[in-house]
C-alpha positions in Angstrom: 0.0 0.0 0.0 1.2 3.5 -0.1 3.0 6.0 2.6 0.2 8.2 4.2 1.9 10.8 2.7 1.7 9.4 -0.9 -2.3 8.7 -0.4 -4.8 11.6 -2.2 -8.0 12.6 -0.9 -9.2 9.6 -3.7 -7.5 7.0 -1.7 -8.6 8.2 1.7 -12.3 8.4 0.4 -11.6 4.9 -0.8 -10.2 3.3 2.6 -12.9 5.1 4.3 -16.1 3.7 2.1 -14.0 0.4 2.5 -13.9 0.0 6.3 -18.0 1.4 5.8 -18.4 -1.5 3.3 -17.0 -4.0 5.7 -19.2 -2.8 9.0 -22.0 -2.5 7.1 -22.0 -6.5 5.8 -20.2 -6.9 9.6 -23.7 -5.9 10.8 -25.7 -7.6 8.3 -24.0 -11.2 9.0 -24.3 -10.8 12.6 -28.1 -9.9 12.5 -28.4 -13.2 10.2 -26.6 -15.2 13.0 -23.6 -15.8 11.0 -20.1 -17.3 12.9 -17.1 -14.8 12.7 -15.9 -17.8 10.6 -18.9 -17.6 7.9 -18.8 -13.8 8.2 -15.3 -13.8 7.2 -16.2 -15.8 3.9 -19.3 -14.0 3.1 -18.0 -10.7 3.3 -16.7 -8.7 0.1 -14.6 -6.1 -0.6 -13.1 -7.2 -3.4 -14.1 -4.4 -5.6 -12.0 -1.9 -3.4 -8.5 -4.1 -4.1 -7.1 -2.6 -7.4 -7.5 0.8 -6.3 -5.8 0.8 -3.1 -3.2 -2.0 -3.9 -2.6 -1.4 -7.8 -1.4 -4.5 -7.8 1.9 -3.9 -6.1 3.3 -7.2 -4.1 3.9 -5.9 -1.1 0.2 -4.0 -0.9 -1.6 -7.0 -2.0 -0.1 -9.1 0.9 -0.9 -6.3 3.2 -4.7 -6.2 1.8 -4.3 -10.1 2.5 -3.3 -9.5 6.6 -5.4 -6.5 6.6 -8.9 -7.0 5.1 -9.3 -10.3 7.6 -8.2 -8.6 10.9 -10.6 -6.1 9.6 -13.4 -8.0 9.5 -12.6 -10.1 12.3 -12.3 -6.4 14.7 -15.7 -5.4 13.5 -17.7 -8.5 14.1 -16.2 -8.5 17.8 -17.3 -5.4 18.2 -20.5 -5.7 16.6 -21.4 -8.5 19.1 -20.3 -6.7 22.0 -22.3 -3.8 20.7 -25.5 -6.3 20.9 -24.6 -7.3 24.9 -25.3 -4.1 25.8 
């Protein structure tokens, strides 16, 4: 991925609609009863790759440690969201 410093305001809006994307289907799975493990698989954020990785090696195995962790932080907080 790039330096903070080499991201536009294009990339920022683009890392903000994708952490939006993957809350929103977060939410969604854990109102259907999904698992964190189905959840994981289910959710899909594919479509924001390209842009933010442009294909580069190193950003696409960031996106691959990243987007997981990701989804696995929201749906914990999600359900500990509903406890309350």
């Amino acid at each position: 991925m790039k330096s903070l410093c080499e991201l536009d305001r294009l990339d920022f809006h683009r890392v903000l609609q994708l952490f939006e994307s993957i809350v929103s289907q977060v939410e969604e799975d854990v109102r259907g009863g999904l698992s964190l493990a189905d959840t994981k698989g289910k959710v899909n954020v594919e479509n924001f790759r390209a842009p933010l990785t442009d294909g580069e090696e190193h950003a696409e195995r960031t996106w691959e440690g990243f987007v997981p962790a990701a989804i696995e932080r929201a749906y914990l907080e999600v359900k500990e969201t509903e406890k309350r």
